[in-house]
C-alpha positions as a Markdown table, in Angstrom:
| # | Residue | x | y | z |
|---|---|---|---|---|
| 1 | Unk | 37.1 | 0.1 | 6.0 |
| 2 | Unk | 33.8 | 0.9 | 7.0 |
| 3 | Unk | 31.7 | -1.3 | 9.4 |
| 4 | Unk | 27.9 | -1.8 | 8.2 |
| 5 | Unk | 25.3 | -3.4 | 10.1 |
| 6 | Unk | 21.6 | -4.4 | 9.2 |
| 7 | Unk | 18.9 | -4.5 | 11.1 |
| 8 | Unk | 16.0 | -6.1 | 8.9 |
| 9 | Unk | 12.1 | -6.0 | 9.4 |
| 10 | Unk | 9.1 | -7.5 | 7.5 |
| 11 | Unk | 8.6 | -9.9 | 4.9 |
| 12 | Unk | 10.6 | -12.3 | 2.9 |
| 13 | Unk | 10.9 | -9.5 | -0.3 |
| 14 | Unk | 12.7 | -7.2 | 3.0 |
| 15 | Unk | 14.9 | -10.0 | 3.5 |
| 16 | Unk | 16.1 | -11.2 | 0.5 |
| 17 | Unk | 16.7 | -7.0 | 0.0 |
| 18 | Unk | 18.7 | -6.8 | 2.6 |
| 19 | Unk | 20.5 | -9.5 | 1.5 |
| 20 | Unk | 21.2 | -8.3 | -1.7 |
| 21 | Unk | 22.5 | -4.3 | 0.1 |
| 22 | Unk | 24.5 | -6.9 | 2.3 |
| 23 | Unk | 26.0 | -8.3 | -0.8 |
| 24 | Unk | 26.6 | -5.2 | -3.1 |
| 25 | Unk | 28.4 | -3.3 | 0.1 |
| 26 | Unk | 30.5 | -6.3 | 0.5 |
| 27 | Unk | 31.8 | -5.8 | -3.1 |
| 28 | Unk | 32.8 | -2.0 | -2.5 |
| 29 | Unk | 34.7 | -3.0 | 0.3 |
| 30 | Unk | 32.3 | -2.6 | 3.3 |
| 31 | Unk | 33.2 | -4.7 | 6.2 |
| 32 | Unk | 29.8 | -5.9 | 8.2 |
| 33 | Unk | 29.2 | -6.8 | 11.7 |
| 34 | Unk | 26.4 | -7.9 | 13.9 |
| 35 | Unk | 23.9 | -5.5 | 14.3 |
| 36 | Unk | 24.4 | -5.3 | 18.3 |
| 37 | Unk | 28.5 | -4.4 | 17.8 |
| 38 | Unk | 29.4 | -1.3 | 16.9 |
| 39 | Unk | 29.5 | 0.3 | 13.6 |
| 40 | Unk | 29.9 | 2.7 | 11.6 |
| 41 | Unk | 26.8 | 2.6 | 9.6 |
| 42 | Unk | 23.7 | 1.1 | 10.1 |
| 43 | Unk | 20.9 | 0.2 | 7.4 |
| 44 | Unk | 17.8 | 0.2 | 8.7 |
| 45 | Unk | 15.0 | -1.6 | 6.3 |
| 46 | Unk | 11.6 | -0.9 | 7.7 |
| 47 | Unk | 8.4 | -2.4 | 7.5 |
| 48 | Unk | 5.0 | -0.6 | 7.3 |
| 49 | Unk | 2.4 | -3.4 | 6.3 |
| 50 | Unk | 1.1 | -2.8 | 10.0 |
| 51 | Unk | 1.2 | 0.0 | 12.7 |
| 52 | Unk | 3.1 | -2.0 | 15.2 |
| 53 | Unk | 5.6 | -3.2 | 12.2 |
| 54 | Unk | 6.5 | 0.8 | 11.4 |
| 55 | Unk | 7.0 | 1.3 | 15.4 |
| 56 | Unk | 9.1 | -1.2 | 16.1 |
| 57 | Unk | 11.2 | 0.1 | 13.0 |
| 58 | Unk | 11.0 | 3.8 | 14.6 |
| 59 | Unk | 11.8 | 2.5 | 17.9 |
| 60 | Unk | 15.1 | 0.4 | 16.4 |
| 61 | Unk | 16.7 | 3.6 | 14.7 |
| 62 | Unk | 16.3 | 5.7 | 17.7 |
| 63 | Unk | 17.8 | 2.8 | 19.8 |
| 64 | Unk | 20.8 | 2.8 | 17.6 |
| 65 | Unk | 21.2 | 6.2 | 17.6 |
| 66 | Unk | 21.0 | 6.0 | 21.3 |
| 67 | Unk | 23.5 | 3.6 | 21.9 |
| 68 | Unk | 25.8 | 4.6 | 18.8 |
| 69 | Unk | 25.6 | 8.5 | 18.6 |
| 70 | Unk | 28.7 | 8.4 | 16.0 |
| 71 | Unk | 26.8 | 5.9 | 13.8 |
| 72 | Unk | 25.2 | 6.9 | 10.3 |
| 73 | Unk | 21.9 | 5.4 | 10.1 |
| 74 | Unk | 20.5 | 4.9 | 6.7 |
| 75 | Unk | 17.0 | 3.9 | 6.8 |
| 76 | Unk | 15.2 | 1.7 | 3.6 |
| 77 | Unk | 12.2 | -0.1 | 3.3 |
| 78 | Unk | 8.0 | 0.7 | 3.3 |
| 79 | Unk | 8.6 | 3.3 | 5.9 |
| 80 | Unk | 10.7 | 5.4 | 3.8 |
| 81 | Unk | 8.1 | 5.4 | 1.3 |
| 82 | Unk | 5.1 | 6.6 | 3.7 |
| 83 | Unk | 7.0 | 8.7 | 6.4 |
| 84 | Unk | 10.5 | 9.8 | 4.5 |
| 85 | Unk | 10.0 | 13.5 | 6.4 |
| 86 | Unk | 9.6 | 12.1 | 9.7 |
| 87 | Unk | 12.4 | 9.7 | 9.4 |
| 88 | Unk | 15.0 | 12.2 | 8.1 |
| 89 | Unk | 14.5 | 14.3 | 11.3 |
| 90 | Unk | 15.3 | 11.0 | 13.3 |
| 91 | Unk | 18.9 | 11.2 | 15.2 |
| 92 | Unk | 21.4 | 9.9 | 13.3 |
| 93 | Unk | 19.7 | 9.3 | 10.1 |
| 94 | Unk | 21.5 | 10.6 | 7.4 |
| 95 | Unk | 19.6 | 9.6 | 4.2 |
| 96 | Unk | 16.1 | 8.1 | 3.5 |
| 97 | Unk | 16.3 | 5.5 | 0.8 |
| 98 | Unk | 13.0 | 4.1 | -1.4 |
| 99 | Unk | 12.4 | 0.4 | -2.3 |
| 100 | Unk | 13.7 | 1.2 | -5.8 |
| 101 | Unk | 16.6 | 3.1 | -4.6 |
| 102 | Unk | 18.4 | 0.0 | -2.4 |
| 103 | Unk | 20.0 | -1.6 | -5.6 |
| 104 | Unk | 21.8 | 1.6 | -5.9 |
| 105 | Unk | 22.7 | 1.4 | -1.9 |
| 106 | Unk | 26.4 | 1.8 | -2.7 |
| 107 | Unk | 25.8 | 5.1 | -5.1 |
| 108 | Unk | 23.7 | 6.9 | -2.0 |
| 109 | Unk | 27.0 | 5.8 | 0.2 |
| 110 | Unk | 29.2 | 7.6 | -2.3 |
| 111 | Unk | 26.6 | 10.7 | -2.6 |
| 112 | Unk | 26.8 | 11.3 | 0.9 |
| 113 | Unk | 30.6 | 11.3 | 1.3 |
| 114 | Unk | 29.9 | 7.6 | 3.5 |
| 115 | Unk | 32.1 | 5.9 | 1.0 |
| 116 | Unk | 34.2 | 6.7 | -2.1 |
| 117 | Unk | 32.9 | 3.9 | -4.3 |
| 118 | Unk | 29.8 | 4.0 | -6.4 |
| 119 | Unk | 29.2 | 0.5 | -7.8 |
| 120 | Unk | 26.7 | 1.4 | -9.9 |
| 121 | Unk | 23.0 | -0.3 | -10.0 |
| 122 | Unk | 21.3 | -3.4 | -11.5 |
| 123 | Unk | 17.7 | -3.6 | -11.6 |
| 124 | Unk | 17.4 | -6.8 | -9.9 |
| 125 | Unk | 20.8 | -7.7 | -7.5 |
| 126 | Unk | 22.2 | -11.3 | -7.7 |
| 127 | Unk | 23.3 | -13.0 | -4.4 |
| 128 | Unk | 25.2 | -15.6 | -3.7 |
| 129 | Unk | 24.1 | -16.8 | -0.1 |
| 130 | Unk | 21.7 | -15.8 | 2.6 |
| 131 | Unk | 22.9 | -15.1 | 5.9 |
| 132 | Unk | 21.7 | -16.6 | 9.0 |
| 133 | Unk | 19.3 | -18.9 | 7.2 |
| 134 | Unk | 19.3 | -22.8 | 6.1 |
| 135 | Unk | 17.0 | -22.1 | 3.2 |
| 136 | Unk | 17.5 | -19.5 | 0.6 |
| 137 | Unk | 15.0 | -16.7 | -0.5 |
| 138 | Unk | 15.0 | -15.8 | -3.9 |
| 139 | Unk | 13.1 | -12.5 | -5.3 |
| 140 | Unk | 11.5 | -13.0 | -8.0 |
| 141 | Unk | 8.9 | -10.5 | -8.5 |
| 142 | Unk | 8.1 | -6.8 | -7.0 |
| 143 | Unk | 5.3 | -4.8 | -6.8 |
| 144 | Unk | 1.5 | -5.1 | -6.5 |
| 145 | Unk | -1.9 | -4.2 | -9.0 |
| 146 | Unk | -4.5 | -5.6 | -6.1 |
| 147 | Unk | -4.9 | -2.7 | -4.2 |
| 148 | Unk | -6.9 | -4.7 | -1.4 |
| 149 | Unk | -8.2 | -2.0 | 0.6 |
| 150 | Unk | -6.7 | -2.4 | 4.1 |
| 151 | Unk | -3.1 | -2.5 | 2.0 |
| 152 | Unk | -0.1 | 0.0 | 1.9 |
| 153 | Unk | 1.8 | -2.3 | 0.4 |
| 154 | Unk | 0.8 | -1.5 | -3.9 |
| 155 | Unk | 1.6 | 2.4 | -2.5 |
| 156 | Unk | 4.7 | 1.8 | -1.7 |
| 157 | Unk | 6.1 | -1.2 | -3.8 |
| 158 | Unk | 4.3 | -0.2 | -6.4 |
| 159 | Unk | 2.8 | -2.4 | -9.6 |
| 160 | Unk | 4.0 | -6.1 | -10.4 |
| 161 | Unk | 7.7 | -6.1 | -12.1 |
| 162 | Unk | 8.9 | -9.7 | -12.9 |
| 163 | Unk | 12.6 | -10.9 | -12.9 |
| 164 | Unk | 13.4 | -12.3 | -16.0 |
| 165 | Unk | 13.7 | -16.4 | -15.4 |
| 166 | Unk | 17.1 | -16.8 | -16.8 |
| 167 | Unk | 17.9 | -14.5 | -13.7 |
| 168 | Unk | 15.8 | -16.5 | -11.3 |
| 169 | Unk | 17.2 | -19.8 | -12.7 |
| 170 | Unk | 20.7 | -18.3 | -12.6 |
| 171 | Unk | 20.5 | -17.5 | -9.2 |
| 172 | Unk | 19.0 | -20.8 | -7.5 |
| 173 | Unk | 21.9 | -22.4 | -9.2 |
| 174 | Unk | 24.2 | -20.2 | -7.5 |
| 175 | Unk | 22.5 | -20.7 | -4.1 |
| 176 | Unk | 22.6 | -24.5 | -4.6 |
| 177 | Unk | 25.8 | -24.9 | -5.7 |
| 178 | Unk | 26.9 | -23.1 | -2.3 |
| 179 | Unk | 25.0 | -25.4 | -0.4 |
| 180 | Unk | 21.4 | -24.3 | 0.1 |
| 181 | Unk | 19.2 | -27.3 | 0.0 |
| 182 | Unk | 16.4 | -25.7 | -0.1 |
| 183 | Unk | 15.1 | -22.1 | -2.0 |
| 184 | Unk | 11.6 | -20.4 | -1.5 |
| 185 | Unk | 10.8 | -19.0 | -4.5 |
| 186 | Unk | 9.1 | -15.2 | -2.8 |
| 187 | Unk | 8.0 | -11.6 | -4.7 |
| 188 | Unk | 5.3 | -8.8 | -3.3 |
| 189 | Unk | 2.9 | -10.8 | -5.0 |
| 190 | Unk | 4.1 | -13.9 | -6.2 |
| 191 | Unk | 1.5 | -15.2 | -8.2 |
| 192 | Unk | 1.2 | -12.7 | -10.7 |
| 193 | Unk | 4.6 | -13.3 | -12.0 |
| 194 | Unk | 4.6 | -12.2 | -15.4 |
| 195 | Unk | 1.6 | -10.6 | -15.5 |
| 196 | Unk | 3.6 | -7.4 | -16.7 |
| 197 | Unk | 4.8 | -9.2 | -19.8 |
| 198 | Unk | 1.6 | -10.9 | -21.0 |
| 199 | Unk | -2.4 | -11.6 | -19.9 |
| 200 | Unk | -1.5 | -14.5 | -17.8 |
| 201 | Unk | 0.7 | -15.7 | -14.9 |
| 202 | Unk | 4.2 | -17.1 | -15.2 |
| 203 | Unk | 4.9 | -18.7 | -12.3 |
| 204 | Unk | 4.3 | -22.2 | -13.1 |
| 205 | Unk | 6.5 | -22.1 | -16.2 |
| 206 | Unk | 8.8 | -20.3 | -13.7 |
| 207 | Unk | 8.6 | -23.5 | -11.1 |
| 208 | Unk | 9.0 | -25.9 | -13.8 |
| 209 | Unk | 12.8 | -24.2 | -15.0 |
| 210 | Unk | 14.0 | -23.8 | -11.0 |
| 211 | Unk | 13.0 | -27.5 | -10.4 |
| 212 | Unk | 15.1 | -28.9 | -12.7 |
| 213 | Unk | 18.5 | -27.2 | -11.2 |
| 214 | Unk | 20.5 | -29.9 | -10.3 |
| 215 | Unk | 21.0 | -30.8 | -6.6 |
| 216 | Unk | 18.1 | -28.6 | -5.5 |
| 217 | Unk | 16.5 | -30.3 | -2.5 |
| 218 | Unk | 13.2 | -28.5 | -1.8 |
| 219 | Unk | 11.5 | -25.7 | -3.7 |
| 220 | Unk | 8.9 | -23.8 | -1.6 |
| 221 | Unk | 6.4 | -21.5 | -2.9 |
| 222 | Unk | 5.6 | -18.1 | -0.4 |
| 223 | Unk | 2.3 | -17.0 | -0.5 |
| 224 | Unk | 0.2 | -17.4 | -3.3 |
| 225 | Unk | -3.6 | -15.4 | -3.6 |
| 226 | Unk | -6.9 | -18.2 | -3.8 |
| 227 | Unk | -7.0 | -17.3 | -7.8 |
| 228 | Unk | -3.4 | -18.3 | -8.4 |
| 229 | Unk | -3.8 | -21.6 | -6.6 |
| 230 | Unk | -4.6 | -22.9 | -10.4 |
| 231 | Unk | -4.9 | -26.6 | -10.8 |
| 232 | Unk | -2.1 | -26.4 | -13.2 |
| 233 | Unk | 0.1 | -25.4 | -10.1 |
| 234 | Unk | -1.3 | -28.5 | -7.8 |
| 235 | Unk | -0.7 | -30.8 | -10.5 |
| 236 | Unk | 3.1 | -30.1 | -10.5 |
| 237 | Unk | 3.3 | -30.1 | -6.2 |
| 238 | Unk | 1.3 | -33.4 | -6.8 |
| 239 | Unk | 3.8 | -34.9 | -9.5 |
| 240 | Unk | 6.9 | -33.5 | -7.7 |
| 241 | Unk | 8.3 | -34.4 | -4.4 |
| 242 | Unk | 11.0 | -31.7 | -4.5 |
| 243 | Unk | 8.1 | -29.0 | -4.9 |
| 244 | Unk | 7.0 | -28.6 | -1.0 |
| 245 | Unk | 2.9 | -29.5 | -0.3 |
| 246 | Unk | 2.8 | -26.1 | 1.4 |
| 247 | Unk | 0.3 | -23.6 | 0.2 |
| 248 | Unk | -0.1 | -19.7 | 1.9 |
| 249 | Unk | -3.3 | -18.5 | 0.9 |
| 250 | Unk | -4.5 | -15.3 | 2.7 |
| 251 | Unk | -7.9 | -15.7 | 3.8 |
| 252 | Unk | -8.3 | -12.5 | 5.6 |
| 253 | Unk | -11.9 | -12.9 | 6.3 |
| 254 | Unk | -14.2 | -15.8 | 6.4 |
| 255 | Unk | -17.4 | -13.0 | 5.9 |
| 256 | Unk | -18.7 | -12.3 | 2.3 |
| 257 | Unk | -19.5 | -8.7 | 3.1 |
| 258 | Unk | -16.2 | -8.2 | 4.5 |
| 259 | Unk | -14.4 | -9.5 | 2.0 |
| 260 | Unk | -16.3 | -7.4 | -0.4 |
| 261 | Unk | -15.2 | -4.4 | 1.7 |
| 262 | Unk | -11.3 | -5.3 | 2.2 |
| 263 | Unk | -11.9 | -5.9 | -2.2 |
| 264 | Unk | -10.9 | -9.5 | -2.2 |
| 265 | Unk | -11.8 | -11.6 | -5.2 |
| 266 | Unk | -12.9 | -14.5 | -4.0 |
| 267 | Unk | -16.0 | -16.0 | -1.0 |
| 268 | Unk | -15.8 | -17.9 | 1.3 |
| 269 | Unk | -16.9 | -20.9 | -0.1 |
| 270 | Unk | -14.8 | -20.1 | -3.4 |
| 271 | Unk | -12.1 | -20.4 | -0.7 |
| 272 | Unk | -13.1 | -24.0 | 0.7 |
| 273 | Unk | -13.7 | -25.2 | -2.4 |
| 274 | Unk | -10.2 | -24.7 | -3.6 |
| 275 | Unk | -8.6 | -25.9 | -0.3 |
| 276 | Unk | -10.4 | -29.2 | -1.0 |
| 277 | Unk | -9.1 | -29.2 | -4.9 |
| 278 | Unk | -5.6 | -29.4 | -3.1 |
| 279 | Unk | -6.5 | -32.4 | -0.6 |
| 280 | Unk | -8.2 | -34.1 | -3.6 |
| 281 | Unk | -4.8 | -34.3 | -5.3 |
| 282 | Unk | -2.1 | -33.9 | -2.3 |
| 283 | Unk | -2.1 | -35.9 | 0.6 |
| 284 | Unk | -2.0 | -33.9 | 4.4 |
| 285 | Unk | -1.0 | -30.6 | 2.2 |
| 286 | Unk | 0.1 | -27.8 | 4.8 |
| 287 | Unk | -2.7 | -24.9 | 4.4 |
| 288 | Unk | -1.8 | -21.8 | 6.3 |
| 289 | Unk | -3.2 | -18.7 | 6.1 |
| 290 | Unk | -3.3 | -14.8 | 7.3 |
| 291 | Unk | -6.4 | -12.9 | 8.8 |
| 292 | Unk | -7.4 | -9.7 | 9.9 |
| 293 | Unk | -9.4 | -9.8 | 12.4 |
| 294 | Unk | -11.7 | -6.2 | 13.7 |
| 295 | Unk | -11.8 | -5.1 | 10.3 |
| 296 | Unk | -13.8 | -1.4 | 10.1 |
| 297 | Unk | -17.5 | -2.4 | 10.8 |
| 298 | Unk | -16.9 | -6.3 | 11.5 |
| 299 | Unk | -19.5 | -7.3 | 13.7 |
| 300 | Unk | -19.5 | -10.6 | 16.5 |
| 301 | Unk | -21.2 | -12.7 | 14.1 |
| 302 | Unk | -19.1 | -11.9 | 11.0 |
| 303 | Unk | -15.9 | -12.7 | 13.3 |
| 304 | Unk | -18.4 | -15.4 | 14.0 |
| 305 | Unk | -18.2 | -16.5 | 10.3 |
| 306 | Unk | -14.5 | -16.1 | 9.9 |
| 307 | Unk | -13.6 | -18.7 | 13.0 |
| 308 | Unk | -16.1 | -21.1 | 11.3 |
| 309 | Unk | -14.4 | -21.1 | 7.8 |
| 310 | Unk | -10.9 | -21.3 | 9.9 |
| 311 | Unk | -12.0 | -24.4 | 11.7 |
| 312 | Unk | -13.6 | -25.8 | 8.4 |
| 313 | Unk | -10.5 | -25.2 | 6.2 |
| 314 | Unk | -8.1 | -26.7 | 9.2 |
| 315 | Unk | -5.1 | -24.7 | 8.7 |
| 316 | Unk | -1.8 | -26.1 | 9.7 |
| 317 | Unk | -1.1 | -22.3 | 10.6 |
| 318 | Unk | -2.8 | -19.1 | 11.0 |
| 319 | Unk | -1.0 | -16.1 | 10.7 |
| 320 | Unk | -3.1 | -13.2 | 13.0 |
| 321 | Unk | -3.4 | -9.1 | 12.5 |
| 322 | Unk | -5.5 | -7.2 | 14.7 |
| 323 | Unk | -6.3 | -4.5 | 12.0 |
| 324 | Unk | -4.9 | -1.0 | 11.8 |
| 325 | Unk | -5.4 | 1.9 | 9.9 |
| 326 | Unk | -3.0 | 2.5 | 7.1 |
| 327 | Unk | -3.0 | 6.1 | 6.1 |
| 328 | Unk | -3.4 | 6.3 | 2.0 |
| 329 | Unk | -5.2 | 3.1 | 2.1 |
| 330 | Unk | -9.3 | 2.7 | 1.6 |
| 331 | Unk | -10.3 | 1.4 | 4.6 |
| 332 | Unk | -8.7 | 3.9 | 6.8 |
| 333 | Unk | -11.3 | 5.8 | 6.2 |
| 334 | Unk | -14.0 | 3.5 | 6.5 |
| 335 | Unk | -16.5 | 4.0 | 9.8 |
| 336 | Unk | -17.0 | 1.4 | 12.1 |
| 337 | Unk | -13.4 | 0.7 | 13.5 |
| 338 | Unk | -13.4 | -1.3 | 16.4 |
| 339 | Unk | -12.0 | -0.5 | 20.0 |
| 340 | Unk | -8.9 | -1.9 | 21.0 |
| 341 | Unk | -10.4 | -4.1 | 23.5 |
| 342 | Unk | -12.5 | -5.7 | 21.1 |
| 343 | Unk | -9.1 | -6.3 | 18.9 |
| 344 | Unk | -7.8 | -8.1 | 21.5 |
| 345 | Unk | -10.4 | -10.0 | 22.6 |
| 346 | Unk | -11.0 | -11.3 | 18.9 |
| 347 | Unk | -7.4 | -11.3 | 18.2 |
| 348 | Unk | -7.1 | -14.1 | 21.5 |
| 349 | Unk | -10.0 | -16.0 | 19.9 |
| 350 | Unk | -8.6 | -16.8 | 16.8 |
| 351 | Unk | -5.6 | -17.3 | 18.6 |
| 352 | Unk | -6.8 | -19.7 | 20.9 |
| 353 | Unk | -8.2 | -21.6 | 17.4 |
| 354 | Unk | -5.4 | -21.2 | 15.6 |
| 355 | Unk | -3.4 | -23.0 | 18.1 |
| 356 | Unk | -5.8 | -25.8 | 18.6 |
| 357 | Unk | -6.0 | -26.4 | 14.3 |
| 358 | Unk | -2.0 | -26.1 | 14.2 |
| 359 | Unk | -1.6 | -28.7 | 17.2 |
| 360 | Unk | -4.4 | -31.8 | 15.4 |
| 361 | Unk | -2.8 | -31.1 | 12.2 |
| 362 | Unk | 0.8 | -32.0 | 14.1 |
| 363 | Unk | -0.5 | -35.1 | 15.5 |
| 364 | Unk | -1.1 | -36.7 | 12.0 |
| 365 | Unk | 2.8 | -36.8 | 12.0 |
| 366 | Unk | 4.2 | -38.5 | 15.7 |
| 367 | Unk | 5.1 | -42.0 | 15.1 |
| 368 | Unk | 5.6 | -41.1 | 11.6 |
| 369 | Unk | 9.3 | -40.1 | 10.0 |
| 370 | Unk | 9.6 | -36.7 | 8.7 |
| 371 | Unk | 12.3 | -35.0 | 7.1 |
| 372 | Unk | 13.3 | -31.2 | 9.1 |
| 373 | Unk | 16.2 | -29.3 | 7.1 |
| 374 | Unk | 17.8 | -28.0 | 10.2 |
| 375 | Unk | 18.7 | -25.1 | 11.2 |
| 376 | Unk | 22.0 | -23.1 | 12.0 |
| 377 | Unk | 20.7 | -22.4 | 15.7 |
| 378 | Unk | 19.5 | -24.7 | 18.3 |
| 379 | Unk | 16.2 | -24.4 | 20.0 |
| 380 | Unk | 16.9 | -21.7 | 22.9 |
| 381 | Unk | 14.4 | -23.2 | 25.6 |
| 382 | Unk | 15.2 | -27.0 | 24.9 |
| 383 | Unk | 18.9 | -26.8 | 23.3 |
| 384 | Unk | 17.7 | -29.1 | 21.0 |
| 385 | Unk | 18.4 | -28.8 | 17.5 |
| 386 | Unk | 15.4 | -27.5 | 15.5 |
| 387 | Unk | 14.5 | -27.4 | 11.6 |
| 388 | Unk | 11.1 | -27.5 | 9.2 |
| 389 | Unk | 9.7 | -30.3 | 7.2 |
| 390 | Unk | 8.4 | -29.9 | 3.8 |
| 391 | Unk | 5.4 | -29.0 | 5.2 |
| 392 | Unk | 6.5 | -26.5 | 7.4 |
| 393 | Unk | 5.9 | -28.3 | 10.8 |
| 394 | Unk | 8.8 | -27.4 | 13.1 |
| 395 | Unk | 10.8 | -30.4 | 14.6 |
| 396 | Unk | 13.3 | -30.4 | 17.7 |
| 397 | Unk | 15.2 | -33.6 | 18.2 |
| 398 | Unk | 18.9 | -34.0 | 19.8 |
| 399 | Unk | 21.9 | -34.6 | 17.6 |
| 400 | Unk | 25.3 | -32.7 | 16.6 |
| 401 | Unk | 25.9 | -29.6 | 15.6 |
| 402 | Unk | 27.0 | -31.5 | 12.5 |
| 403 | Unk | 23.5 | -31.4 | 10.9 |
| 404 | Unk | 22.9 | -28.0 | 11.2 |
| 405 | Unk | 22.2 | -26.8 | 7.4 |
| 406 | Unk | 21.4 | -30.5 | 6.4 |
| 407 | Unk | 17.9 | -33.3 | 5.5 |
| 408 | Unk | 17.6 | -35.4 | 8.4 |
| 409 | Unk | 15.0 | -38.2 | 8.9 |
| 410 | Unk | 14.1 | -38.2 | 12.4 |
| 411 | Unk | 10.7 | -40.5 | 14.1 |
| 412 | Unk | 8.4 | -38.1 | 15.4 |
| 413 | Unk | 7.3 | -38.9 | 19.1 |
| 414 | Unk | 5.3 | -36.1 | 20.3 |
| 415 | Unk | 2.8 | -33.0 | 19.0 |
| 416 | Unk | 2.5 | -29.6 | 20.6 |
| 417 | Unk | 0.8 | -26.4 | 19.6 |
| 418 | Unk | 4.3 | -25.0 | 18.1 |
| 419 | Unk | 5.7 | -28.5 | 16.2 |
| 420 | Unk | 6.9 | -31.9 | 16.9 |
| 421 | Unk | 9.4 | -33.8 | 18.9 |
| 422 | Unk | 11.6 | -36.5 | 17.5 |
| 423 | Unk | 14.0 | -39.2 | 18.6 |
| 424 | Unk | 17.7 | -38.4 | 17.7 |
| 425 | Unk | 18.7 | -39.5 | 14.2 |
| 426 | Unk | 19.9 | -43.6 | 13.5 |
């Protein structure tokens, strides 16, 4: 029997993929392990969306080669798209497999002599579980049309494909019924679900057939672009406690003229004005958001700009990127990069914001109950046991091992930076 491990990096789409290769090797009779014991093959699916995500991807194959110099190493993912050359010259790798080749995972096996049974490929992969997680990810679109200009990913995912719902719906059910409380609905681009069948977006139709699968707990949304944040979607979070107040909306810059030159849609004040549509209708809704910061020709007082729309919107959570060049991609060849140093010193700004805005929008909640689905791992600092509310704010409190994977109501005490404490459960 062949021993497979996975070593996964990137976004929720890279997940939920790996789950899905997990899953299809499992049914030709693959036998996997962790990926720190030894096996006999390793799939490695890599991340490009930013220069240090492709390095630490480079830097895990060669370790594993290092330590396992018997191993097969098959490497997936963005990277295989944008560097398949370089990659097949790695030690140990043996193939170089596309995003649209890793439903077919078991057929490359077979093709190489790795394993003598092809299993033959579906366009979209069903699974039934999701390892190492309390909450379930579930694909449901691929693929990109935005073509933002700091942004490999529309290169190497390539445009919007949608999963057709009875899939989807199929699917959460199967999750649920083996015990996932909670699913996050996820895709490349989430929001233009259905776009490649008709003019307009699916994805509230789509919300409205997953929430009524019975015994579904919580139904998060991943992250959704400004335009898609349609007041028909706000209207069903509002009317529906099982849909999760939690809206991602990349920001990326607070700066008009930046955001022209990165070819977002939207200003800045297109972008307040929609955050306040959501508080109009949902009360203390989570906001989080991603930004670049040192964009090609971003100067002080732009940055300037961008930290004053962050501190106006108060996100719950800011998710930072010092920018890199992408090769293929507009802006890399834009003038007017900026120096490391000055990546770093803006990058520890927004930071130092970020974690001020995350730490007041916590202290709405102590003294409050709140509801964290826990997690299969404690806390590795506290030992506590640790999960996420609806709105995303992580909670530690003591209790059993017993309620790992469960809804817990738990008094919140305290606020820091990174979530709250709360007393063990009555």
């Amino acid at each position: 029997m062949l021993r497979c491990a996975f070593v996964t990096f990137g976004c929720k789409v890279n997940q939920y993929d790996s789950q899905a290769m997990r899953e299809t090797l499992a049914q030709v009779g693959c036998s996997e392990v962790p990926a720190a014991a030894e096996a006999d093959l390793y799939v490695v699916n890599t991340c490009c969306v930013t220069a240090e995500s492709h390095r630490k991807g480079l830097q895990a194959i060669r370790r594993i080669a290092r330590a396992r110099p018997a191993a097969r190493i098959i490497v997936t993912g963005c990277s295989a798209e944008t560097h398949a050359e370089r990659l097949r010259d790695l030690p140990g790798v043996v193939c170089v497999v596309g995003n649209q080749g890793k439903a077919r995972l078991a057929d490359v096996l077979a093709e190489h002599g790795l394993w003598p049974k092809p299993a033959g490929a579906a366009e979209w992969p069903a699974i039934t579980r999701f390892a190492g997680h309390s909450r379930a990810f579930v694909k449901v679109e691929d693929g990109c049309n935005d073509f933002c200009s700091y942004c490999i990913v529309p290169h190497v995912r390539g445009r919007v494909r949608s999963r057709p719902p009875d899939d989807v719906a199929a699917e959460v059910a199967r999750l649920v019924a083996n015990g996932y409380l909670e699913v996050v609905l996820t895709g490349i681009h989430l929001g233009a679900y259905g776009l490649d069948w008709g003019d307009e977006p699916a994805l509230a139709s789509l919300v409205r057939r997953v929430l009524a699968t019975p015994g579904l707990r919580r139904l998060r949304l991943s992250s959704l672009e400004l335009r898609e944040v349609s007041g028909e979607l706000i209207e069903l979070v509002a009317a529906s406690p099982r849909l999760c107040p939690h809206f991602h909306i990349p920001l990326q810059s607070g700066d008009d003229q930046v955001l022209r030159a990165m070819n977002r849609r939207y200003t800045a004040a297109d972008f307040l004005r929609r955050l306040d549509a959501i508080r109009s209708r949902i009360a203390e809704p989570a906001l989080t958001t991603d930004v670049i910061v040192g964009f090609p020709g971003e100067t002080d007082e732009q940055f300037r700009q961008t930290l004053a729309v962050c501190r106006q919107a108060a996100f719950s959570r800011v998710h930072i990127f010092p920018y890199s060049d992408r090769p293929g991609t507009a802006a890399a060849t834009m003038p007017g990069k900026r120096p490391p140093a000055v990546l770093r010193a803006r990058r520890d700004e927004m930071k130092a914001l970020a974690a001020d805005l995350m730490a007041a929008y916590h202290r709405r909640f102590v003294g409050r109950t709140v509801e964290p689905l826990v997690e299969s791992e404690r806390d590795p600092r506290t030992g506590l046991l640790v999960g996420y509310t609806e709105r995303y704010v992580r909670t530690l409190f003591p209790g059993p091992d017993a309620l790992c994977g469960t809804l817990v109501a738990v008094r919140a005490v305290a606020a820091t930076a990174s979530g709250l404490r709360a007393e063990a459960p009555s």
